[in-house]
C-alpha positions in Angstrom: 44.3 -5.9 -11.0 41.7 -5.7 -13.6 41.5 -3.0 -16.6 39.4 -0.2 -16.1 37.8 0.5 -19.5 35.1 2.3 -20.8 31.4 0.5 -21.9 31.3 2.7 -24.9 34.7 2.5 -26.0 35.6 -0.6 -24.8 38.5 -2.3 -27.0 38.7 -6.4 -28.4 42.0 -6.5 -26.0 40.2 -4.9 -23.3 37.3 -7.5 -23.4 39.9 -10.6 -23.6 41.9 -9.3 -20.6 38.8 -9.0 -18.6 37.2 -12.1 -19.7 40.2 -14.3 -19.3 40.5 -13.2 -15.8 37.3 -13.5 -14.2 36.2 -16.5 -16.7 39.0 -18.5 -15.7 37.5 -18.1 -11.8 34.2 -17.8 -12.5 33.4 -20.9 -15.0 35.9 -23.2 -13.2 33.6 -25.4 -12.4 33.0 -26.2 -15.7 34.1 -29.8 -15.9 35.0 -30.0 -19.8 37.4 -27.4 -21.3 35.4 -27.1 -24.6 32.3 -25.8 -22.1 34.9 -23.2 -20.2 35.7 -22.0 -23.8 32.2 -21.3 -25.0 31.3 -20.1 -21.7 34.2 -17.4 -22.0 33.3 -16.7 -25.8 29.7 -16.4 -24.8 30.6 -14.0 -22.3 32.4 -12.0 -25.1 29.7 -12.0 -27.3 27.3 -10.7 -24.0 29.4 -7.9 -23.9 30.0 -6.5 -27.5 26.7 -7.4 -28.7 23.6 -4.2 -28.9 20.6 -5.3 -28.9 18.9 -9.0 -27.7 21.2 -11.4 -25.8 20.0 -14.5 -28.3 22.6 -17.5 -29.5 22.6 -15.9 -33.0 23.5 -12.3 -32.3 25.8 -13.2 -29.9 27.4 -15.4 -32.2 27.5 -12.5 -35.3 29.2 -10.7 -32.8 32.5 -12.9 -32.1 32.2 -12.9 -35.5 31.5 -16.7 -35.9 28.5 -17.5 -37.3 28.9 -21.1 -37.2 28.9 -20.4 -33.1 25.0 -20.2 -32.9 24.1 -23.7 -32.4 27.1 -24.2 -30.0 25.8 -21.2 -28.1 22.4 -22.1 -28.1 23.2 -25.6 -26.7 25.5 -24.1 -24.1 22.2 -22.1 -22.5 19.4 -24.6 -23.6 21.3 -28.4 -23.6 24.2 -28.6 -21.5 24.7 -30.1 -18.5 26.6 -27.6 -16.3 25.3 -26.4 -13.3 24.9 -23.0 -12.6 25.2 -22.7 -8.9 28.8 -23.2 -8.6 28.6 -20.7 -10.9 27.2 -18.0 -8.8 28.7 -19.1 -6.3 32.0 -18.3 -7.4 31.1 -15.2 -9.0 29.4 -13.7 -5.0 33.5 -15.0 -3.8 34.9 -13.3 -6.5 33.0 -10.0 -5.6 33.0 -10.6 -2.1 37.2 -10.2 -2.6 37.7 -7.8 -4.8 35.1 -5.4 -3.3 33.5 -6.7 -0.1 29.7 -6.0 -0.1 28.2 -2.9 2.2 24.8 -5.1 1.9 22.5 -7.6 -0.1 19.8 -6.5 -1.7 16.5 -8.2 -2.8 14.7 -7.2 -5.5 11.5 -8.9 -7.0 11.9 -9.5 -10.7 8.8 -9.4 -13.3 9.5 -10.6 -16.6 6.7 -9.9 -18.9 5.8 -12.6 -21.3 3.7 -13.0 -24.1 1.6 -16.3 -24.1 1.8 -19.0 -21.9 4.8 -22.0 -23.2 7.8 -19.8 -21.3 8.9 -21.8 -17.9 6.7 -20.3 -14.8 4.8 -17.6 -17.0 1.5 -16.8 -15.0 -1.2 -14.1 -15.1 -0.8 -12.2 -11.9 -1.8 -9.2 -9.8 1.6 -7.0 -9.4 1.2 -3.9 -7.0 3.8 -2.0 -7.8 2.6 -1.8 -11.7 -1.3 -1.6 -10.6 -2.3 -4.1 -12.9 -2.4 -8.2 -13.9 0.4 -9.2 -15.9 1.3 -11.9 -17.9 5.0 -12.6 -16.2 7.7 -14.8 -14.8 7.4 -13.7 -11.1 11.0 -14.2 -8.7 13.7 -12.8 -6.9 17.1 -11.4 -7.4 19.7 -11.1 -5.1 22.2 -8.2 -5.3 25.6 -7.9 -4.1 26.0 -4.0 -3.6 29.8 -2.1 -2.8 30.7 0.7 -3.0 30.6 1.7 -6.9 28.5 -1.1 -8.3 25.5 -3.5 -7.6 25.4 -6.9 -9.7 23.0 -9.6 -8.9 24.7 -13.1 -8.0 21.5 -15.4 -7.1 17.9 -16.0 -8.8 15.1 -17.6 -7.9 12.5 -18.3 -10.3 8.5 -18.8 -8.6 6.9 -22.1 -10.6 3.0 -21.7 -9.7 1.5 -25.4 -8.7 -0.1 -25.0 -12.3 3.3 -25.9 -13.6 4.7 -28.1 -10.8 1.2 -29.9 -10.9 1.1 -30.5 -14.4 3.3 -33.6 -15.8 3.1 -32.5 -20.0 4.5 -28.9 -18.6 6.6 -30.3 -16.2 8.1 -32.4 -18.4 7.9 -30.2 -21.7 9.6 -27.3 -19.0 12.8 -29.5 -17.8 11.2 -29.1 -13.9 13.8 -31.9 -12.6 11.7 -34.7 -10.7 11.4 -34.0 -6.8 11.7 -30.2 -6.7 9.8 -28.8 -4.2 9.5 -25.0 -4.2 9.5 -22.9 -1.1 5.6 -22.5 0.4 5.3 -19.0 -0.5 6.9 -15.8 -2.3 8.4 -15.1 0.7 10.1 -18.0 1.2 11.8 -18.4 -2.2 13.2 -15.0 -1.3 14.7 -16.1 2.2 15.8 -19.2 0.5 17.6 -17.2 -1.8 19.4 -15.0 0.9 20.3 -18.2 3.0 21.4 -19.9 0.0 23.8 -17.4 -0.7 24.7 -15.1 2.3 24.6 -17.8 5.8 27.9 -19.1 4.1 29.9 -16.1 3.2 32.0 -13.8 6.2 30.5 -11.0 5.2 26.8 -12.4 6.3 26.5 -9.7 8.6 26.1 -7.2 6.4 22.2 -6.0 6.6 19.7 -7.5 3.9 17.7 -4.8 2.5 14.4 -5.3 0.5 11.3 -3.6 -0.1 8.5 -5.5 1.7 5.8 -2.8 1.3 3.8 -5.5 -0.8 5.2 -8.4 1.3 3.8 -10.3 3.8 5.7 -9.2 6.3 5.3 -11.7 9.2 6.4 -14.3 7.4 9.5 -12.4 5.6 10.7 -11.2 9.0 10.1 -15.1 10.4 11.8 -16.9 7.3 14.9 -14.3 7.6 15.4 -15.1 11.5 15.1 -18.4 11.3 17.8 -18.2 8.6 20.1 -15.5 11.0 20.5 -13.2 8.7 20.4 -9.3 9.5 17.5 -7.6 7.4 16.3 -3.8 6.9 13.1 -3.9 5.1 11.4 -1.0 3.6 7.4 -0.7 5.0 4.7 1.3 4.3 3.4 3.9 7.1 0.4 2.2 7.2 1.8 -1.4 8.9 0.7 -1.8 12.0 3.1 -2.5 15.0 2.7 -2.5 18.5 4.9 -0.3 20.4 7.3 -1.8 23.1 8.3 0.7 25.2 5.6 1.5 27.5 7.3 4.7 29.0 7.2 6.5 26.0 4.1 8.7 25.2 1.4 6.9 22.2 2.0 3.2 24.2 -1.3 1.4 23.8 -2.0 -2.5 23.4 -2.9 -2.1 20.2 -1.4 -2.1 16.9 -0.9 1.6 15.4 0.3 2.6 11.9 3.8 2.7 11.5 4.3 6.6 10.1 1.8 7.6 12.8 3.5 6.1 15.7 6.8 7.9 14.7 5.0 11.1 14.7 3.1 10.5 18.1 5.1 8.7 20.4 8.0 11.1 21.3 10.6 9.4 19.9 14.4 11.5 19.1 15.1 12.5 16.0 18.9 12.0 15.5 21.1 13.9 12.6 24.0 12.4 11.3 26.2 13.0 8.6 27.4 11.3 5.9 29.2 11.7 2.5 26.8 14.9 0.8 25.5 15.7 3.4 23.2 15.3 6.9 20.4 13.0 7.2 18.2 12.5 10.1 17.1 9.1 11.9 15.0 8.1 14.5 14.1 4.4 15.7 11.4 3.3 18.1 11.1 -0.8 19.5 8.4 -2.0 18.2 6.5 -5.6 17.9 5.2 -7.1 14.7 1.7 -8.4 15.4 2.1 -11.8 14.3 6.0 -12.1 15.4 5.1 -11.6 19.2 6.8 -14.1 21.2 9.6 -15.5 18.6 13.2 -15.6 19.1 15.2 -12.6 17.3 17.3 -15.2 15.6 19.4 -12.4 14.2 20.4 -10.5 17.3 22.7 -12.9 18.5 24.9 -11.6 16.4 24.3 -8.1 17.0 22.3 -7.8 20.5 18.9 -8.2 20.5 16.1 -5.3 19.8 13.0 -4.7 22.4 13.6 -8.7 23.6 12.4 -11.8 22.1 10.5 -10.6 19.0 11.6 -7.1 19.3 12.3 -4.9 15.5 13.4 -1.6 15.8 10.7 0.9 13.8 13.5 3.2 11.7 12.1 6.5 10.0 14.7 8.6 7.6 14.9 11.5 6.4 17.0 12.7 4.0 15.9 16.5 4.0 13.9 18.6 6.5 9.6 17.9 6.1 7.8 16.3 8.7 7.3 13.0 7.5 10.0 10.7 6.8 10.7 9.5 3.3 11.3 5.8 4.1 10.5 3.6 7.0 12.2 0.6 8.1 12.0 -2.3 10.3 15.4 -3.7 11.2 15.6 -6.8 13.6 19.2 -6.0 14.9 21.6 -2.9 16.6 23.1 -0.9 14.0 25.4 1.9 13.8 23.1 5.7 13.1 25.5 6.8 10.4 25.7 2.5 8.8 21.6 2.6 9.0 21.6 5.9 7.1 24.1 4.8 4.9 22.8 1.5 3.6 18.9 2.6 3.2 20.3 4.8 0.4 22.5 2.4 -1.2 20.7 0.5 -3.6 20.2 2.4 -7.0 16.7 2.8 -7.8 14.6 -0.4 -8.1 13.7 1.0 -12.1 17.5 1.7 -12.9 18.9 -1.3 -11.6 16.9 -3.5 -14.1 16.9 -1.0 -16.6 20.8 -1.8 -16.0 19.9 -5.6 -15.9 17.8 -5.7 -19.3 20.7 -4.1 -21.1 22.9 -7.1 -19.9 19.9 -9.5 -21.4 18.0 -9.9 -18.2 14.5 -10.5 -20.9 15.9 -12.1 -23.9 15.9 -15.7 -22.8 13.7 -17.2 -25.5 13.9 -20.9 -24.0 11.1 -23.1 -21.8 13.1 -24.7 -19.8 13.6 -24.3 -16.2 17.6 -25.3 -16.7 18.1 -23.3 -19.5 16.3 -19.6 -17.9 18.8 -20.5 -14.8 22.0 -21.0 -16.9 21.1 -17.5 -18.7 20.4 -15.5 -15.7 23.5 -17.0 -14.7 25.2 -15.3 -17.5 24.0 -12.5 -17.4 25.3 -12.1 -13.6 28.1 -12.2 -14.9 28.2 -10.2 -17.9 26.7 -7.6 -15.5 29.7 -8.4 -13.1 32.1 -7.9 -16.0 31.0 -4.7 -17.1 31.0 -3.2 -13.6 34.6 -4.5 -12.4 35.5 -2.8 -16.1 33.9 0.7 -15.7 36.1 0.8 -11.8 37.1 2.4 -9.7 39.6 0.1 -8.6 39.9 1.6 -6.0 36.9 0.7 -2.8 36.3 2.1 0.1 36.2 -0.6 3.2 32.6 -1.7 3.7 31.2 -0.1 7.0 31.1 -2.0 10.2 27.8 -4.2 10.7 27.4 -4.0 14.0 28.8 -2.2 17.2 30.7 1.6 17.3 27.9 4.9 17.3 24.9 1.9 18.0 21.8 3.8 17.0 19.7 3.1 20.4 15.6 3.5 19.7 14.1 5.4 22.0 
C-alpha cells in the first residue's frame, strides 16, 4: 500500500517510498537503467520543487546542481518514448482505484511569440478572445478522490506540419498525420487510451458546448466508446418520440424541448443530497441514420442514431443547470453521479499548472510530450500521496435503476 502523506509537509522518506514504488512501474519501459534513474530523480525534483518545473530548479532541488544538463537532456534529447509511459501510469490507476469515468478537457497553453511547438493565434470561446496558445486535449482518469490526466494530445496547425524549416526545427517526426479536425484528435485520444482498458465502459464526459458536435458524437461511435457531453440549450435536436407533446419534424433548442415536451422529471438521491433528472430521445441533426456504435454495449437509445437529451438539476428552479447528450442506457442515480464528478474545468488545471503543466520551455514536439508525460505523473504521485487509500467501488456502467427517457 502506498504512504498517505501530506503535500505541505511531505518528508525526503516519504517522497522516496512513493517514488520508488510507482517509478519502478511506471518508467519500466525505460530501456536503460541510467534513464529509469533520472526519470525517478526527476520525478523527485517535480515534487519538492515551488515554483517553474525547469531542468535547473529541479535539479537545485535534489540538491545536485550538476543534474541540470542530465535533466534537461532527459525532457529535450532522449530517446524514450512516452506512450508506454502513459500507458502504464492509466494501468497503474486503473488498479489501484478503478476510474468512475474519463474526462476530456481542452487544454490552452498561452505562449508568448511564435518558436514554441504548435503555438497559433486562435479564437478561444470560453476566454472570449484570440490567443496566442498551444491548443489540445487532456484526458483525465477520475475516481473517487482524485482526477489526474494520463493522455495528451497536442493540435499542430498545417502552418507547422506544412512548413519543412519548422517542421524540422520542431522535431515533427517524418509521416505524422494529425487527425482532420479538433474533434478528432480528441476521439483519438479517448480510443487511444480507453477501447483497450476493462473499464472502457465507463461514460466519457466532456464539455462540447464549443464543439462540433456531429462530428464528436460520430468519431466517439465509431470508436465504441460511451460518452456524456455537456451542450448548450440552444443545440438543436429533433425529438424522437412522436407521442410525446412538442414532437415536430424540426429541430428545436435543446433547454426548450425539455421544458415543452412533457417529459418526467425524476429525483434521485445521492451522497449530500437529491438531485433531479429527466431524459427525452432525441436525434442530432446531422447524426440521423448512423449506427449507435456504443449501444451495443449498453442497449441502444431511440434506434439507429438515437442520443438521449439528459437535463440535471441539482436544486429546485425551473431550468436545469446542465444538459447532456448521452448515446447509451444508464443508471438515474450513475448519470447524476458522474455529471458532477469532474472538479471544475478552472481548478483542475489550476491543479495541473502547479504540477508544471506551462513551464515546458522547449520547441520540440518530443520534448512538450515527454514533459506532459511527467507531469502526469508527478500529478499521479501527489494524488495517490494525499489518499484515501481507501476507494469506493466505481458505480456500475450500465444496467440496474436504467434511467428510461420519456
Amino acid at each position: 500500500m502506498f504512504p498517505t502523506v501530506s503535500h505541505s509537509v511531505t518528508h525526503d522518506h516519504d517522497h522516496d517510498a512513493l517514488i520508488a514504488e510507482l517509478g519502478s512501474e511506471v518508467f519500466a519501459s525505460l530501456r536503460r537503467a541510467d534513464q529509469r534513474r533520472t526519470a525517478k530523480e526527476y520525478l523527485r525534483g517535480m515534487l519538492s520543487v515551488s515554483g517553474r518545473k525547469n531542468a535547473r530548479n529541479l535539479a537545485t532541488s535534489v540538491g545536485n546542481r550538476a543534474a541540470e544538463q542530465r535533466f534537461h537532456h532527459f525532457i529535450a534529447d532522449s530517446c524514450w518514448d512516452w506512450q508506454p509511459v502513459r500507458e502504464a501510469l492509466t494501468g497503474f490507476l486503473e488498479r489501484i482505484a478503478p476510474p468512475r469515468a474519463w474526462v476530456v478537457r481542452p487544454l490552452v497553453l498561452t505562449k508568448t511569440g511564435d518558436c514554441s511547438v504548435g503555438v497559433e493565434r486562435r479564437y478561444v470561446p470560453e476566454a472570449g478572445q484570440t490567443l496566442n496558445a498551444q491548443f489540445g486535449w487532456g484526458l483525465w482518469q477520475v475516481a473517487d478522490g482524485f482526477e489526474v490526466p494520463v493522455n495528451w494530445y497536442l493540435d499542430l496547425p498545417d502552418g507547422w506540419l506544412s512548413d519543412p524549416v519548422r517542421r524540422e526545427r520542431s522535431r515533427i517526426p517524418d509521416g505524422y498525420v494529425p487527425p482532420a479536425s479538433a474533434e478528432g484528435g480528441a476521439v483519438s485520444l479517448v480510443s487511444q487510451t480507453v477501447g483497450r482498458l476493462p473499464s472502457r465502459l465507463r461514460p466519457v464526459l466532456s464539455d462540447a458546448r464549443h464543439a462540433a458536435l456531429p462530428a464528436l458524437v460520430r468519431g466517439f461511435r465509431a470508436a465504441r466508446v460511451p460518452v456524456l457531453l455537456r451542450i448548450g440549450s440552444s443545440v438543436p435536436v429533433l425529438l424522437a418520440d412522436r407521442a410525446l407533446r412538442g414532437f415536430s419534424h424540426r429541430p428545436v433548442p435543446a433547454g426548450k424541448l425539455l421544458a415543452t415536451a412533457g417529459c418526467r422529471v425524476r429525483t434521485v438521491l445521492r451522497p449530500g443530497g437529491r438531485g433531479s433528472v429527466a431524459a427525452l430521445r432525441v436525434r442530432l441533426p446531422g447524426l440521423v441514420g448512423t449506427t449507435n456504435a456504443a449501444g451495443s454495449a449498453c442497449g441502444p437509445q431511440g434506434g439507429r442514431g438515437g442520443l438521449t437529451l439528459v437535463g440535471v438539476w441539482s436544486g429546485t428552479g425551473p431550468s436545469p443547470e446542465h444538459l447532456w447528450l448521452t448515446d447509451t442506457v444508464v443508471p438515474a442515480h450513475a448519470l447524476l453521479e458522474a455529471s458532477g464528478l469532474p472538479e471544475p474545468h478552472a481548478a483542475a488545471m489550476a491543479r495541473a499548472a502547479e504540477a508544471g503543466l506551462r513551464d515546458y520551455g522547449g520547441r520540440s514536439f518530443q520534448g512538450w510530450h515527454r514533459h506532459m508525460t511527467m507531469v502526469s505523473v508527478a500529478l499521479a504521485a501527489r494524488a495517490v500521496a494525499a489518499g484515501p487509500a481507501d476507494r469506493a467501488a466505481p458505480a456500475p456502467a450500465c444496467g440496474g435503476d436504467r434511467l428510461m427517457a420519456a
